[in-house]
C-alpha positions in Angstrom: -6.2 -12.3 -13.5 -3.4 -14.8 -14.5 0.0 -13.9 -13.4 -0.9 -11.6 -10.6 1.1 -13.1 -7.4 -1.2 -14.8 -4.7 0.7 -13.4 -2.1 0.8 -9.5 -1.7 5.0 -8.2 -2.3 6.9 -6.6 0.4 7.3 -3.1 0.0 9.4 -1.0 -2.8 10.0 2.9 -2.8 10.6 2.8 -6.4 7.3 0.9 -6.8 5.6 2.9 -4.6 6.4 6.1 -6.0 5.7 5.3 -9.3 1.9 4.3 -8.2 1.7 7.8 -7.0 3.1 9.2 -10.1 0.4 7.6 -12.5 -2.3 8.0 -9.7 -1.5 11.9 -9.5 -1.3 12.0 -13.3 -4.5 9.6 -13.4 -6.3 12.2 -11.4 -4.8 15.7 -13.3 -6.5 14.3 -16.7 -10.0 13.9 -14.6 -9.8 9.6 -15.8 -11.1 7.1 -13.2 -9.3 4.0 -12.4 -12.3 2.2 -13.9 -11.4 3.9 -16.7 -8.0 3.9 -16.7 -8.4 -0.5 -15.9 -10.5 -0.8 -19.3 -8.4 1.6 -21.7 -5.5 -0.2 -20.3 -6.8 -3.9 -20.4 -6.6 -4.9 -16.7 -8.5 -5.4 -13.9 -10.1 -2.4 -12.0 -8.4 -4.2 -8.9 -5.4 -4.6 -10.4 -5.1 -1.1 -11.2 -6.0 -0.7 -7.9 -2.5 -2.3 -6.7 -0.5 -0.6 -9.7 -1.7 2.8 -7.6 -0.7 1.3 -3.9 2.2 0.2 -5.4 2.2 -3.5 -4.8 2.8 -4.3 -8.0 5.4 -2.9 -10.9 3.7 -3.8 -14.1 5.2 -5.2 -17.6 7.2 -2.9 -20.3 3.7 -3.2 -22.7 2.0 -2.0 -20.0 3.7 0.9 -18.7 3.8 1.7 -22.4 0.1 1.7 -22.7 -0.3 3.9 -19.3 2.0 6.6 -20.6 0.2 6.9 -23.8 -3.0 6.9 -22.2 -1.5 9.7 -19.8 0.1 11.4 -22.8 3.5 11.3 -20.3 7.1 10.8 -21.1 8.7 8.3 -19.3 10.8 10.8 -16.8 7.4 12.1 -15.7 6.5 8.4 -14.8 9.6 7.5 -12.9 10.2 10.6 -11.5 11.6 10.3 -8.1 12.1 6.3 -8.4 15.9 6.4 -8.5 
């Protein structure tokens, strides 16, 4: 996938927390991450890292995921300040 760095980022709490925040929504609404990668438009591996939180994805994207989720944007970033 263009854009994705080569190297893996060091860690981030707020990026971290906010993988577990869409992974325990992901989970609550009974969607896969396969499923979650193709409604979204990105890799299943990709997702994978959104989850791990190796990765803090584009405004467009996060946009996307919380309509998916049908979540507002405190549930998302709750716990990443």
């Amino acid at each position: 996938m263009a854009g994705m760095p080569s190297k893996k980022p060091a860690s981030c709490r707020r990026r971290d927390r906010l993988g577990k925040n869409v992974a325990a929504m992901r989970v609550g609404t009974g969607i896969t991450q396969e499923q979650m990668a193709e409604k979204t438009g990105l890799s299943t591996r990709y997702w994978q890292s959104l989850e791990a939180g190796e990765y803090f994805p584009p405004l467009a994207t996060l946009a996307r995921i919380k309509g998916i989720l049908e979540c507002s944007w405190e549930d998302l970033f709750e716990g990443c300040g």
